[in-house]
Structure formats: C-alpha cells, structure tokens
One Martini backbone bead per residue (centre of mass of N, CA, C, O) as a GRO file, in nm:
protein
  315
    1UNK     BB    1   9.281   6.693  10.088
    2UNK     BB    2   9.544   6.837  10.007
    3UNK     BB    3   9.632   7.177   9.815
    4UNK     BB    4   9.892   7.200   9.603
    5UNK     BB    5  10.116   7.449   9.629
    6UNK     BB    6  10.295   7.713   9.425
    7UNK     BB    7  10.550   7.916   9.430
    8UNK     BB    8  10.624   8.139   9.185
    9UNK     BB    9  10.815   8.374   9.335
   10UNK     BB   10  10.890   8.312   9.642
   11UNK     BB   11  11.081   8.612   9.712
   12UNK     BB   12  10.932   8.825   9.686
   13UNK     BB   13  10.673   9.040   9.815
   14UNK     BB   14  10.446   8.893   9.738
   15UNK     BB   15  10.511   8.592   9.822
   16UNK     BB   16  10.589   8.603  10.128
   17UNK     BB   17  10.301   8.716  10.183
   18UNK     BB   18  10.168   8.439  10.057
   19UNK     BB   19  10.318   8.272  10.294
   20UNK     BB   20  10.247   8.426  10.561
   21UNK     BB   21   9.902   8.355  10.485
   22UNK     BB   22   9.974   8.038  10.606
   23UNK     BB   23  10.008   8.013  10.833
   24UNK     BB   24   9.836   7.730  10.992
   25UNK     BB   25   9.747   7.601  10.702
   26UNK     BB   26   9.587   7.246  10.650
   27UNK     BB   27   9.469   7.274  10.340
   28UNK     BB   28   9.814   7.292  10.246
   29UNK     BB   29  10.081   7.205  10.011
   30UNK     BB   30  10.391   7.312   9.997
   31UNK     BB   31  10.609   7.335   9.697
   32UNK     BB   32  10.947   7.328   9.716
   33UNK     BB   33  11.225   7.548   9.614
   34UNK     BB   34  11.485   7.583   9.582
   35UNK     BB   35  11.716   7.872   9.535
   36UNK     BB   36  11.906   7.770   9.305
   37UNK     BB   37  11.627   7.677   9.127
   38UNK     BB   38  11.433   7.940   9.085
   39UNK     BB   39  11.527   7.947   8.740
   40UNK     BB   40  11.453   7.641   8.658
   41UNK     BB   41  11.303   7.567   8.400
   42UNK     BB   42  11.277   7.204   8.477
   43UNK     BB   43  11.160   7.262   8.801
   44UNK     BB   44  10.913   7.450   8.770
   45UNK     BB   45  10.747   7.278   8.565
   46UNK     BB   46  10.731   7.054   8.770
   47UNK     BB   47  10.601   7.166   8.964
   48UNK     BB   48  10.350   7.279   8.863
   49UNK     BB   49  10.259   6.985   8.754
   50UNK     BB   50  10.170   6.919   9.023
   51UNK     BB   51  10.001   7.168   9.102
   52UNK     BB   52   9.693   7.246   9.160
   53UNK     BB   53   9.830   7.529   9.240
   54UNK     BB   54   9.959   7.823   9.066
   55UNK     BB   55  10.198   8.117   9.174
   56UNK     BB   56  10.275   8.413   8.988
   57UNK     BB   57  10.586   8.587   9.101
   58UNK     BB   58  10.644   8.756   8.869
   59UNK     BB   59  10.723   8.901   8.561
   60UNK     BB   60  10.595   8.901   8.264
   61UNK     BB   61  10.729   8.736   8.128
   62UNK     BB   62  10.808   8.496   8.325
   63UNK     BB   63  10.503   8.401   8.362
   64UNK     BB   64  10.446   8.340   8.044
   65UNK     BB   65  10.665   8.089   8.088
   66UNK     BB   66  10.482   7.931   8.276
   67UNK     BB   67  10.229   7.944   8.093
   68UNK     BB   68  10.382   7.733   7.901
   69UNK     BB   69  10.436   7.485   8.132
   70UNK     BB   70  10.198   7.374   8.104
   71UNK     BB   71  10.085   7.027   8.102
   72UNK     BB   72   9.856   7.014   8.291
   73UNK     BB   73   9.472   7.055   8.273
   74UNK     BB   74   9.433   7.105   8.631
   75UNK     BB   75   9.594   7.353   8.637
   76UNK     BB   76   9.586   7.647   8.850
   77UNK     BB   77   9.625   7.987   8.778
   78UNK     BB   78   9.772   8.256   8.994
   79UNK     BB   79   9.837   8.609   8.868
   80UNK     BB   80  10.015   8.914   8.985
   81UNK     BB   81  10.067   9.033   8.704
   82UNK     BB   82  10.011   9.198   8.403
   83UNK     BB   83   9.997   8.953   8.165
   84UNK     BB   84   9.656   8.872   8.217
   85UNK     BB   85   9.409   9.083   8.260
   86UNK     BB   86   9.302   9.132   7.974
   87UNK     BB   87   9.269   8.822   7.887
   88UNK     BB   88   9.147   8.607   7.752
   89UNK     BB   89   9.028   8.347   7.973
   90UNK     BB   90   9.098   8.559   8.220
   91UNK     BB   91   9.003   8.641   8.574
   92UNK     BB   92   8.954   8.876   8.743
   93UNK     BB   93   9.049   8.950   9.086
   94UNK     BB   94   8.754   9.082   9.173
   95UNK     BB   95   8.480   8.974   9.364
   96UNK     BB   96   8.317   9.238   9.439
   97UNK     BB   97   8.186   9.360   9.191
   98UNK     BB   98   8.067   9.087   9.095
   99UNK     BB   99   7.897   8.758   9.048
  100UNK     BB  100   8.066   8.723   8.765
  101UNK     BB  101   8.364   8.743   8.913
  102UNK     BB  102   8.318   8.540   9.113
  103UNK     BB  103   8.301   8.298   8.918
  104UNK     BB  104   8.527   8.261   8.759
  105UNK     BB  105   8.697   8.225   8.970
  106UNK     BB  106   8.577   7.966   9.109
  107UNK     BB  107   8.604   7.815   8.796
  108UNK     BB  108   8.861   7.908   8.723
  109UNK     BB  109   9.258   7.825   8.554
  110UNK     BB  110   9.262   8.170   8.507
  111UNK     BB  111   9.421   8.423   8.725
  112UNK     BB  112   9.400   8.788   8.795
  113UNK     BB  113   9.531   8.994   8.942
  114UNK     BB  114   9.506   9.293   9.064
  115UNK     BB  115   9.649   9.600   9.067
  116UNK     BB  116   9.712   9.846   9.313
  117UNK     BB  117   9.599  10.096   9.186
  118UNK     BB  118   9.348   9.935   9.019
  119UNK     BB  119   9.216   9.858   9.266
  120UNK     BB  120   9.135  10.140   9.381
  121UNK     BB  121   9.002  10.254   9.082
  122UNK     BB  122   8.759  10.011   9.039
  123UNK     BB  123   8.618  10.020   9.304
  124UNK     BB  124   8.523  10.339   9.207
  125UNK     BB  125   8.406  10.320   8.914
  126UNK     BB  126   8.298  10.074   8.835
  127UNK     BB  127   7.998  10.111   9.031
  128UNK     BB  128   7.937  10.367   8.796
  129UNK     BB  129   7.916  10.258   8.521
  130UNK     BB  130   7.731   9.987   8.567
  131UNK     BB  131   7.522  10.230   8.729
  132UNK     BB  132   7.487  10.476   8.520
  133UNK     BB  133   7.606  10.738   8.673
  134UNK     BB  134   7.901  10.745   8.501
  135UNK     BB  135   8.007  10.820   8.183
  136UNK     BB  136   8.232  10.662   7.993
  137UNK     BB  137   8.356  10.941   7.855
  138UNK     BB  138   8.446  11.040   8.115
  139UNK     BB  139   8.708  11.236   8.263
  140UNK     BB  140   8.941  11.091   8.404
  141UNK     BB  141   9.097  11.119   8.709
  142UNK     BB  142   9.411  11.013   8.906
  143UNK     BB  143   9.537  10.954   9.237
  144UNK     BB  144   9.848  10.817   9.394
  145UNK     BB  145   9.971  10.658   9.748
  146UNK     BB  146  10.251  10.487   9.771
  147UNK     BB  147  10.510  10.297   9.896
  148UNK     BB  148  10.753  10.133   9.845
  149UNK     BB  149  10.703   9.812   9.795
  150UNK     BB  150  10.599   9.843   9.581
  151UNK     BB  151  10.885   9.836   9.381
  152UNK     BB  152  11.051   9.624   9.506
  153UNK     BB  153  11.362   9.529   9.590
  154UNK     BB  154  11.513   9.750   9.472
  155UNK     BB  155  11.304  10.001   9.584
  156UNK     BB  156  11.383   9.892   9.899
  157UNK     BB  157  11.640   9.941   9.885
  158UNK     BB  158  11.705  10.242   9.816
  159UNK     BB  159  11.508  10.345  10.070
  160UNK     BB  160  11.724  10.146  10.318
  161UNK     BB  161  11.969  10.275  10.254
  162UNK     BB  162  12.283  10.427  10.335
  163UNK     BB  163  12.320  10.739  10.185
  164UNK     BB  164  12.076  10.839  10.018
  165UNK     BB  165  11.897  11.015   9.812
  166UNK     BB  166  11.736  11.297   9.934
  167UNK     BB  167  11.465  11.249   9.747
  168UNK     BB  168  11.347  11.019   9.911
  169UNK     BB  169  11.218  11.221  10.140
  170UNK     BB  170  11.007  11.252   9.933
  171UNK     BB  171  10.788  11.289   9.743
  172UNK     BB  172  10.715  11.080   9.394
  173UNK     BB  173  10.645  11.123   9.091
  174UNK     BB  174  10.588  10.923   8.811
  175UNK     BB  175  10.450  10.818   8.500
  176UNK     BB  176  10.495  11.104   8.316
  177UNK     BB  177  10.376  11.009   8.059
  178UNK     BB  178  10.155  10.810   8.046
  179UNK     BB  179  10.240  10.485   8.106
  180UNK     BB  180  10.098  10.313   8.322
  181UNK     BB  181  10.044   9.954   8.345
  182UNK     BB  182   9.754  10.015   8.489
  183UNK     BB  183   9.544  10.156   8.234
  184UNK     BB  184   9.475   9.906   8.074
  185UNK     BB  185   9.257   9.770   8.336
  186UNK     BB  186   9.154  10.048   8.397
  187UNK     BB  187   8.958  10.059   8.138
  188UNK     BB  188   8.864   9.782   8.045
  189UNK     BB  189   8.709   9.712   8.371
  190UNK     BB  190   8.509  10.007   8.358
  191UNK     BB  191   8.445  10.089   8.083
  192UNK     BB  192   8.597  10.289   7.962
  193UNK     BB  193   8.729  10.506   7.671
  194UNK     BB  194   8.932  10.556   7.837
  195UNK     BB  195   9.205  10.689   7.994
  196UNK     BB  196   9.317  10.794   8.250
  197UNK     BB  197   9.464  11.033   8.418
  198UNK     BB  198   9.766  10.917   8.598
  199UNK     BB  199   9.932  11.025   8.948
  200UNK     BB  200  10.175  10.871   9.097
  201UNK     BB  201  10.309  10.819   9.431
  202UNK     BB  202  10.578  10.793   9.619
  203UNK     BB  203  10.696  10.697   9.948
  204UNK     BB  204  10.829  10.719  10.297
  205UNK     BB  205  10.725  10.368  10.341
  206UNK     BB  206  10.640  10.126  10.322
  207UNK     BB  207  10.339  10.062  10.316
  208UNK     BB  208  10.082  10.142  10.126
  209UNK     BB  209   9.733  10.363  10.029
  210UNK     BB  210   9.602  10.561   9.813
  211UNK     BB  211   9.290  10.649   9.602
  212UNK     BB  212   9.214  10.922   9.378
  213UNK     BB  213   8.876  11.050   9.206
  214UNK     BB  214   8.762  11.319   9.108
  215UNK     BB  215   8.419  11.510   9.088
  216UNK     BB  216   8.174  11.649   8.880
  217UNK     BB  217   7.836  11.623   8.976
  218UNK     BB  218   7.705  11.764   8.715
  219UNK     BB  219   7.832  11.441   8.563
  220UNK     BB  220   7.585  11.311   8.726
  221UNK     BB  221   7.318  11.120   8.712
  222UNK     BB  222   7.354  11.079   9.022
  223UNK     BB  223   7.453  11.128   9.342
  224UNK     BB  224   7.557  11.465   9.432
  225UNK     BB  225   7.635  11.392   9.676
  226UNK     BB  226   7.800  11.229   9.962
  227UNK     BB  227   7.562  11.095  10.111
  228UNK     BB  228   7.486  10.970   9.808
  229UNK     BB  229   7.726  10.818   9.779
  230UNK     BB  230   7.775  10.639  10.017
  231UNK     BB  231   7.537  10.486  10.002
  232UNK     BB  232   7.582  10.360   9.688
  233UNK     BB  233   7.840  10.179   9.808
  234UNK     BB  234   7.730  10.033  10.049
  235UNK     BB  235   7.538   9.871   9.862
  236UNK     BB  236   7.753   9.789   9.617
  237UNK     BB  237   7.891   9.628   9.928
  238UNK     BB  238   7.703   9.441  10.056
  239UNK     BB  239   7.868   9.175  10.213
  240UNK     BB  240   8.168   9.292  10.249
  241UNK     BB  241   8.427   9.246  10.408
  242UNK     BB  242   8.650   9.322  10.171
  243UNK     BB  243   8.472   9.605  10.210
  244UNK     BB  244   8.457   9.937  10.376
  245UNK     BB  245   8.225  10.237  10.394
  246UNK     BB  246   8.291  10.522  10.522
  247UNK     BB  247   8.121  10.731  10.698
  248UNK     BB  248   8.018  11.030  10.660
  249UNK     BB  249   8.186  11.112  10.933
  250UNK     BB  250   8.519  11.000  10.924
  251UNK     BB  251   8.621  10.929  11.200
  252UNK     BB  252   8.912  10.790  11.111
  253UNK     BB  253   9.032  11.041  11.082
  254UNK     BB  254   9.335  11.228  11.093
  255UNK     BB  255   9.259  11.561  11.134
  256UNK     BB  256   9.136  11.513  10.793
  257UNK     BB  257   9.313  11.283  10.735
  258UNK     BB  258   9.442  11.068  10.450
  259UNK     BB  259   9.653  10.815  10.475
  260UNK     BB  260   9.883  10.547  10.333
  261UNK     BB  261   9.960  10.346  10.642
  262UNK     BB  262   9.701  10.274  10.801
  263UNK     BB  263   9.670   9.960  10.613
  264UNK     BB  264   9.872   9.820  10.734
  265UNK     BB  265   9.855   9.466  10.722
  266UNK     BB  266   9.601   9.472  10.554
  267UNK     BB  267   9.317   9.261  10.375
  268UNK     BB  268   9.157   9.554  10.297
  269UNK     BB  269   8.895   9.818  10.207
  270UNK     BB  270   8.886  10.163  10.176
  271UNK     BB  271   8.588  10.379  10.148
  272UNK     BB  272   8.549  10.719  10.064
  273UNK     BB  273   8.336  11.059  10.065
  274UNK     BB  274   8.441  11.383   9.961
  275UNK     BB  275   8.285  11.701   9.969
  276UNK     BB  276   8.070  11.870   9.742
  277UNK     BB  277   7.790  11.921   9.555
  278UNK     BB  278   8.059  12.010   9.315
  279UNK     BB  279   8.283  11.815   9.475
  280UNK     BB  280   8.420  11.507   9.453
  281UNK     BB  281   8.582  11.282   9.639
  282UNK     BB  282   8.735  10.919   9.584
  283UNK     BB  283   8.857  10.695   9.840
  284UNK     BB  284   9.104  10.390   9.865
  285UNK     BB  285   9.248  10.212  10.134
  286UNK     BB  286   9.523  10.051  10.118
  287UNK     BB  287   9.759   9.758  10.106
  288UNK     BB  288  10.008   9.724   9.854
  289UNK     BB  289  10.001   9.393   9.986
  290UNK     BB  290   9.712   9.323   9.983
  291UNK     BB  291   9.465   9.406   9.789
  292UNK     BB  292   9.700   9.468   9.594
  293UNK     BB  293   9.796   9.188   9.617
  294UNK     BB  294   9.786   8.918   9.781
  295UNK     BB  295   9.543   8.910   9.964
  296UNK     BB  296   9.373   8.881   9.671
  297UNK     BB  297   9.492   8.630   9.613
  298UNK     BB  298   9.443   8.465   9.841
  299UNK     BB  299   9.100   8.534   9.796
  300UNK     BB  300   9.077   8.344   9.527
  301UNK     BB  301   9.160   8.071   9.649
  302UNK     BB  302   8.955   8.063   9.839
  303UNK     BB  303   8.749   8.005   9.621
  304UNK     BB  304   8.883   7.813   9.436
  305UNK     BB  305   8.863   7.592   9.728
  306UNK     BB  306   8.596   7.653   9.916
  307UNK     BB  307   8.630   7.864  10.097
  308UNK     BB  308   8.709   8.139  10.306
  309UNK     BB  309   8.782   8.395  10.207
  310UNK     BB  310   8.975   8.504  10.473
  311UNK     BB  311   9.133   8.285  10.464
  312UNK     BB  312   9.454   8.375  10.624
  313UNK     BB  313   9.354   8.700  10.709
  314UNK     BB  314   9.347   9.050  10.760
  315UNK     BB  315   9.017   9.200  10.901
   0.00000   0.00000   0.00000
C-alpha cells in the first residue's frame, strides 16, 4: 500500500525541491490541491487528514495553523518551519546526532526539520558538547555564507530581476542584531548555555553554504589538533552516508578554498577540520535547500515510512 502523502506549501522552494525528490518513487500516492486552491484552508485540512504524513513548507504562523488542524490522530506532520523545532513533543529531524534522534524520528507523529544555517553549526558543535570536548559555556562564534534561494522566492526574484541594486553583487551580512530565527535552536539543542555570536552572509549564487566555527584549542579538552579532530568527527559519524568527514589532507578544496555552491543539488553534508594546534577552524558544507531543508525532510520521511534512508536522494 502507498503512503499518501501532502505537501502543504508545495509551491515554495522547500516544496518544490521535495516534489522532484520523488520523482520515480512507487511507494508513494501525492495527494494534490489546485493552485486556486491551496490557501483555503478546508481544503487543506481536508487533504491533512486524508494522508498518512502531511509536509508543512509554510511560514511559521501559517504552519502552526495547519497543525492545528490535524484532527485524524494517525497523521503524521513533518514541518521545514521554524515553529516546532524546539517544541516539547516534535523529534528534532537530525537523525545523524544520535540514536536517541533517530529513534524519535522513527516513531515520531510530529517532526521538525532543522534549519539550514542551524543544520551546518549543530553538525559541528552537538558532537563536541555531547562527547565533552567543550564545555557548554564556551563562548561560541560562528559564520554561515549562503546562496540567494535561503531567502524564498521573494528573495530570488530580487536577485534574478534585471537592473537589480547594485548591492546584491556583494556578499551581504545579516541579522545583525544578533536575533537570528536560527539560534534558538542553535543553543537548545547542542546544550550551549548561551547562544552563539552568529554572522549569516548571503551571495550571488543561487544554493548551497558553508558554515564555519572557529575555536581556540586552549579551551578544549581533548582533540586539540586538527589531525586529532578529524579522527574524532570520522569516528562520531561514522556509517553515516549523509554526512562525510574530509580527510586531513582536504584534497577536494579548490585552490585551498572553500566554496558556498560546490554542493549545490547535492543531499548531504561535508564537514573539515582546518587551522593548528592553537586555533582550528570547523566548516561544513553543504546545499541549503538539500540537508539543509527538503533533503532532510525528504530522509525523516524515509526513516518515518521505513524504507532506505537515501530513497529518491541524491549522494
């Protein structure tokens, strides 16, 4: 029997990229809703509880809102939104982390993705937290370089319009108050004690990231070089397909750079390990819109339905 399946919001760049993950795949029935259509909301709560998992790519208001209106207890809600991620009750959708994350994830009837800047710094730090390497109230900082399709469709017509503002030719810093949607999640679930300093940058690319967070090996309690932290990331993921540890030598950097769009379209995550015994960089990369948004949904799903975690992935 297929499961049936809705995307709540499959117009956006979340959805859409989670519909062409499915192309070819038998083991699912789409349960489709007109354009005209897809803001009415009893129609959408219709489709909700016809099928076995509804995706919500939605803003978080409007998320909250479809969850709300769940009323079969048998459907199963996985939401790309930031409304649910630290919500007691919904499985963090990070199956990499631990056993304890992917069993939720498994049994789980409300999952949250996480977010995709959220995605790269949690990679790196919940390992080093967890394995108390360093200690939870290290001042953590970190920066993200981004492409333009983070931003929605809004912020893709902006930089695709012709006669755009001169500005967009530059990378752009920001949230900077320091109040990015993304550090609350960042904090909560790698056990800092506070939030991190986190400078976010968008580019003239259309996907992918980088996510860098520097450390001073002074304050860490082991592993404090880099061959010695390469190895204890290898070891912390390893059999896992969707994220690979780049070895000491980083053969694939090009030039000795490291690039926000070489994982553009691509549906896991690269993490390395750079600096010397007094100051280390960790980086990882990966396609904001694959581990970190649809990719990710699409690889709960497939824990959630038990099949192939990479089912209709691209790795």
């Amino acid at each position: 029997m297929k499961t049936k399946i809705f995307i709540d919001g499959s117009e956006g760049t979340t959805g859409l990229r989670i519909f062409e993950r499915f192309e070819g795949r038998d083991d699912i029935e789409l349960l489709p809703i007109s354009s005209e259509l897809r803001k009415d909301i009893a129609e959408r709560k219709r489709l909700i509880n016809e099928s076995d998992i509804t995706f919500l790519c939605l803003p978080d208001a409007a998320a909250k809102e479809s969850v709300s209106l769940v009323e079969n207890e048998k459907v199963r809600i996985i939401d790309t939104s930031t409304a649910h991620r630290t919500e007691s009750g919904w499985a963090y959708g990070f199956p990499e982390l631990s056993p304890e994350h992917r069993n939720a994830i498994k049994n789980g009837n409300r999952v949250a993705v996480p977010g995709c800047h959220a995605t790269g710094f949690i990679s790196l730090i919940y390992p080093l937290i967890s394995g108390g390497l360093l200690p939870a109230d290290y001042p953590v900082t970190a920066f993200s370089l981004t492409g333009y399709s983070g931003g929605g469709k809004k912020m893709i017509a902006e930089y695709e319009t012709d006669g755009r503002n001169p500005d967009l030719d530059a990378p752009r810093e920001y949230a900077l108050t320091q109040q990015h949607k993304h550090l609350k999640e960042m904090k909560a679930i790698t056990g800092l004690s506070r939030e991190p300093l986190f400078s976010p940058i968008v580019a003239d690319y259309y996907s992918g990231m980088v996510v860098s967070v520097p450390l001073y090996t002074e304050y860490l309690k082991s592993h404090k070089n880099p061959d010695e932290m390469t190895s204890y990331f290898m070891q912390y993921y390893k059999g896992e397909s969707f994220i690979q540890v780049v070895g000491n030598g980083n053969e694939d950097l090009y030039g000795g750079m490291l690039s926000g769009n070489t994982l553009s379209g691509w549906d896991g995550l690269k993490i390395y390990v750079t600096g010397n015994a007094d100051r280390m960089v960790l980086s990882a990369q990966f396609d904001n819109l694959g581990k970190g948004a649809s990719g990710a949904a699409v690889q709960c799903l497939n824990i959630m339905m038990g099949c192939e975690e990479n089912k209709g992935l691209v790795l």
